[in-house]
C-alpha positions as CSV (number, residue, x, y, z in Angstrom):
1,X,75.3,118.1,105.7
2,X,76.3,116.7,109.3
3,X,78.9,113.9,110.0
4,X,76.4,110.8,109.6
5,X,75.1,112.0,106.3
6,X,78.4,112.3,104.5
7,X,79.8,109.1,102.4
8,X,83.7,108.1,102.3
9,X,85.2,108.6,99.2
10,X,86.8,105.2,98.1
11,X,89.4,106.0,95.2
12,X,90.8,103.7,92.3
13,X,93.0,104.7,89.7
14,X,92.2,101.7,87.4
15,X,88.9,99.3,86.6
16,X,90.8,96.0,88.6
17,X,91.0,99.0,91.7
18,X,87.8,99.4,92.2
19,X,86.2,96.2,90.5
20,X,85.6,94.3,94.0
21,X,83.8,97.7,95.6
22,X,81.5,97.5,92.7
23,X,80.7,94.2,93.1
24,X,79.5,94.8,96.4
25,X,77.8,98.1,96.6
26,X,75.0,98.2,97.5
27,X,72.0,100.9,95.9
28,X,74.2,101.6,93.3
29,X,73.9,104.6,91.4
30,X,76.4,106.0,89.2
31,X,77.6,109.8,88.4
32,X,79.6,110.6,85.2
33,X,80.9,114.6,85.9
34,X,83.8,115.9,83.5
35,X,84.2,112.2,82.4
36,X,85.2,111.1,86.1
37,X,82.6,108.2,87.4
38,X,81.0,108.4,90.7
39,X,79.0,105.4,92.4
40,X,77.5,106.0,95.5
41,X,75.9,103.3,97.7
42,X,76.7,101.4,101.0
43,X,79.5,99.2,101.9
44,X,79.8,97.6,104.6
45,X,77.4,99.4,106.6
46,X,79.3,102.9,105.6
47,X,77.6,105.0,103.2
48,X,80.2,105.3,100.2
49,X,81.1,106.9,96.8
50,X,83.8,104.8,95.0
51,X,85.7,107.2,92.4
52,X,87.4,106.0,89.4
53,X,90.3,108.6,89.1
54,X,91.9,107.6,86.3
55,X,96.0,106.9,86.6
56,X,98.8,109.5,87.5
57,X,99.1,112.4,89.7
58,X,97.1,115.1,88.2
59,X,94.2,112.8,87.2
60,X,93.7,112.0,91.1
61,X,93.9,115.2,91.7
62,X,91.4,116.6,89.5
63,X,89.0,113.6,90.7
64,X,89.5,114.6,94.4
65,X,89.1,117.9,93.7
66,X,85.6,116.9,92.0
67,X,84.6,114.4,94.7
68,X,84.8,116.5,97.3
69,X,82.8,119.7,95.4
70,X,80.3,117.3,94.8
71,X,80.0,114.5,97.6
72,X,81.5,116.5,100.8
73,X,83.3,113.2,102.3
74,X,84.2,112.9,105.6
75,X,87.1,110.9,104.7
76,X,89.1,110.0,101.3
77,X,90.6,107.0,101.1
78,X,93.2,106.5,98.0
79,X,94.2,102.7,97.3
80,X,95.0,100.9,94.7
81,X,98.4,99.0,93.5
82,X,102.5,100.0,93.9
83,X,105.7,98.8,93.5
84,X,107.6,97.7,96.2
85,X,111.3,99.7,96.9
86,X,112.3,96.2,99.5
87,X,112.8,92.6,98.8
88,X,111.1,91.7,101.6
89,X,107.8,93.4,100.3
90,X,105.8,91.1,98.0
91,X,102.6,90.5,96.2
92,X,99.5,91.0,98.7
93,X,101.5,92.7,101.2
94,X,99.8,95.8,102.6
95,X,101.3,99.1,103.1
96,X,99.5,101.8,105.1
97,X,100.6,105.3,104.2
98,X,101.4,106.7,107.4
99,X,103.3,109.2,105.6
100,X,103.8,109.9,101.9
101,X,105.5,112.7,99.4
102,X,105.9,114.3,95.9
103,X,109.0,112.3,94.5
104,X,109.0,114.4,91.1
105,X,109.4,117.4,93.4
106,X,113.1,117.5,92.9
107,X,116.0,119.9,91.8
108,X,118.4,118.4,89.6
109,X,121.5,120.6,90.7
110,X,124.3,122.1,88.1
111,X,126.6,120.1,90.6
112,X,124.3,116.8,89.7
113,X,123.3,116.2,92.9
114,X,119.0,116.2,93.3
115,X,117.7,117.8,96.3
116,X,113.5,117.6,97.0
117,X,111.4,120.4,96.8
118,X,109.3,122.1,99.1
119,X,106.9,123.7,96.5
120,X,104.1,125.5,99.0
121,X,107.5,127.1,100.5
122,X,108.8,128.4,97.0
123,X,106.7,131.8,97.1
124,X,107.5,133.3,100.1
125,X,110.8,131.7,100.2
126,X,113.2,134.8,100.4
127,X,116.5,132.1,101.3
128,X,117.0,130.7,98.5
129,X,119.3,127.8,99.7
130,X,116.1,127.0,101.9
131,X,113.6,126.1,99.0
132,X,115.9,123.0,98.8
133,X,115.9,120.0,101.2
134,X,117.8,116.6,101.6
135,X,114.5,115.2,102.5
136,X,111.5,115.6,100.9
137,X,108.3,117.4,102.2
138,X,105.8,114.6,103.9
139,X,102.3,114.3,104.2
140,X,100.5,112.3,106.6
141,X,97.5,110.4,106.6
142,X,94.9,110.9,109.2
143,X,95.6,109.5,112.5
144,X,92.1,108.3,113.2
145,X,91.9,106.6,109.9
146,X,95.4,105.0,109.8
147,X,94.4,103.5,113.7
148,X,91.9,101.8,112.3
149,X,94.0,100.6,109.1
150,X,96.4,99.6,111.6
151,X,93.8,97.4,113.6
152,X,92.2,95.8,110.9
153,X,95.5,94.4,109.7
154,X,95.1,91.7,112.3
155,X,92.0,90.2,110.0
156,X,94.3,90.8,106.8
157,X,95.5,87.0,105.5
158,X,96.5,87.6,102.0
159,X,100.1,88.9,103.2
160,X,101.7,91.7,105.8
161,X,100.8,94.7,106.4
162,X,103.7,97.1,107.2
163,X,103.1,101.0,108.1
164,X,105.3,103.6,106.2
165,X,106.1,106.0,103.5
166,X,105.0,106.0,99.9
167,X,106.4,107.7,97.3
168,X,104.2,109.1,94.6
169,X,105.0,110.2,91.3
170,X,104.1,109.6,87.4
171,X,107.3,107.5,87.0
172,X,108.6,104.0,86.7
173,X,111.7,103.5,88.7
174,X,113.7,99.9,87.9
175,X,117.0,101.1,88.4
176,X,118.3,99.5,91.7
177,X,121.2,101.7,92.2
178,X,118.7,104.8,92.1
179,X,116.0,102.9,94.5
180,X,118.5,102.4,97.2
181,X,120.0,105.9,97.2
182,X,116.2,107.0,96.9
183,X,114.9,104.6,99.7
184,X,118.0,105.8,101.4
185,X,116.8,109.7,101.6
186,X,113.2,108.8,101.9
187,X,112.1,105.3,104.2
188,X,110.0,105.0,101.6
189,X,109.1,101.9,100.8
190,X,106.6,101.6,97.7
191,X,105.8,103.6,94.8
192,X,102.6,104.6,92.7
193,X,101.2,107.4,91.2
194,X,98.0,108.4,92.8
195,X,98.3,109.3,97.0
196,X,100.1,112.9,96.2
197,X,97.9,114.1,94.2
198,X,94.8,113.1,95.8
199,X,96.5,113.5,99.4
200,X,97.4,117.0,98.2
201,X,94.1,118.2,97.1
202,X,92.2,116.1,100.7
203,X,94.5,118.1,102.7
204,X,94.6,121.3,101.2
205,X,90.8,121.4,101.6
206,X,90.9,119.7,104.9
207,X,89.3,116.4,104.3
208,X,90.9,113.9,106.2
209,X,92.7,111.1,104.3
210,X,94.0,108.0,104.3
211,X,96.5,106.2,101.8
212,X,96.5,102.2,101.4
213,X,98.5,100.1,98.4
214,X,98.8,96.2,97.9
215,X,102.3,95.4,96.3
216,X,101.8,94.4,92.5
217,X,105.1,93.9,92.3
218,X,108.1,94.5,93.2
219,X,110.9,97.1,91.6
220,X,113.7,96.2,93.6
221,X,114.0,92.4,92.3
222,X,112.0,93.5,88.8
223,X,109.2,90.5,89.0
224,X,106.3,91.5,86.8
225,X,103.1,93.6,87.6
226,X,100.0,91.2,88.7
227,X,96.8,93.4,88.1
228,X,94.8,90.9,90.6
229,X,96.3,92.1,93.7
230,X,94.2,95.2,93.8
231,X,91.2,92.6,94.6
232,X,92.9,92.4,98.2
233,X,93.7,95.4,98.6
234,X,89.7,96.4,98.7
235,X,89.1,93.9,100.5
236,X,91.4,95.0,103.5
237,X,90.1,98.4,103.0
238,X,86.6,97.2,103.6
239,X,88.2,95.5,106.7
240,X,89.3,99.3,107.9
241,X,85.1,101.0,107.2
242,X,84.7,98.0,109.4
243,X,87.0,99.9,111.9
244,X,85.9,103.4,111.6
């Protein structure tokens, strides 16, 4: 299969996260492997499969893993909803996952102090005191695709869109004390529970890949989740196929 002929993988943990690409596909079908759905179609002149992964970490992993056996995308992109880490981030605003890590890849230390992991280093690791980092170990997104996230932002009007880090892990953090120490080692400015897994899996089997999240709400100031942002955050990403 060349280039042309391979779709982009659109990803949504939840039914709200990828009701809008429904909506508009066009040439619908639908693929039900392993009790993931598949849809495949066009969208906005880009031949598509939207993938409901279902929510946390391994779930989009085990989806990505199946979309790309069976679809061979040329690009993933993972989007969906996320919790903003800064009171200056709210609902609609866009973040573009330049970079983003494993947050539940962490050593809680006898001394109580938590250090990140650097898990594809643990095997060969022969210094121990290496396996163990202040900082944890980033992905990135793909530069081509995160240009043309970054020039579509200049249609976006729902809210702002900000480049940065997302943090990914099956957790809730609330605790503000823990956010700002955790913002503090990180820059990261959301958090969800999708891109790692899926951005793990993409990269590892070197699909290119893109993360995108809308702020639902917002952790830092503890206002309330609002499901209905996820309708804008397919819209700008239909703004960015426009781009590529």
């Amino acid at each position: 299969m060349n280039t042309a002929e391979q779709p982009i993988l659109l990803q949504g943990a939840m039914d709200v996260e990828i009701a809008y690409f429904l909506a508009k596909l066009r040439n619908k079908e639908n693929i039900v492997s392993n009790n993931f759905s598949f849809w495949q179609g066009e969208l906005s002149e880009s031949k598509v499969v939207v993938s409901k992964t279902g929510i946390g970490t391994a779930m989009a992993a085990g989806a990505t893993a199946l979309g790309i056996e069976l679809f061979h995308p040329r690009l993933i992109i993972n989007q969906g909803t996320a919790g903003s880490y800064k009171k200056n981030l709210d609902y609609n605003d866009i973040i573009v996952g330049e970079k983003f890590f494993n947050g539940s890849a962490v050593l809680s230390g006898a001394d109580g102090v938590n250090s990140f992991l650097a898990l594809n280093s643990m095997e060969k690791e022969t210094d121990f005191a290496r396996l163990f980092r202040t900082a944890p170990q980033y992905l990135s997104s793909n530069p081509a695709a995160l240009k043309a996230a970054q020039k579509a932002a200049a249609r976006y009007k729902e809210g702002k869109v900000v480049t940065g880090v997302i943090a990914s892990f099956d957790q809730w953090n609330k605790d503000v004390d823990k956010i700002r120490r955790f913002t503090e080692a990180t820059d990261a400015l959301c958090e969800e529970m999708e891109t790692n897994g899926a951005g793990t899996i993409a990269i590892s089997c070197g699909v290119p890949f893109l993360a995108v999240r809308v702020i639902s709400n917002n952790n830092a100031t503890g206002t309330s989740f609002k499901g209905e942002t996820a309708i804008n955050c397919q819209d700008f990403v239909e703004m960015v196929l426009a781009e590529l």
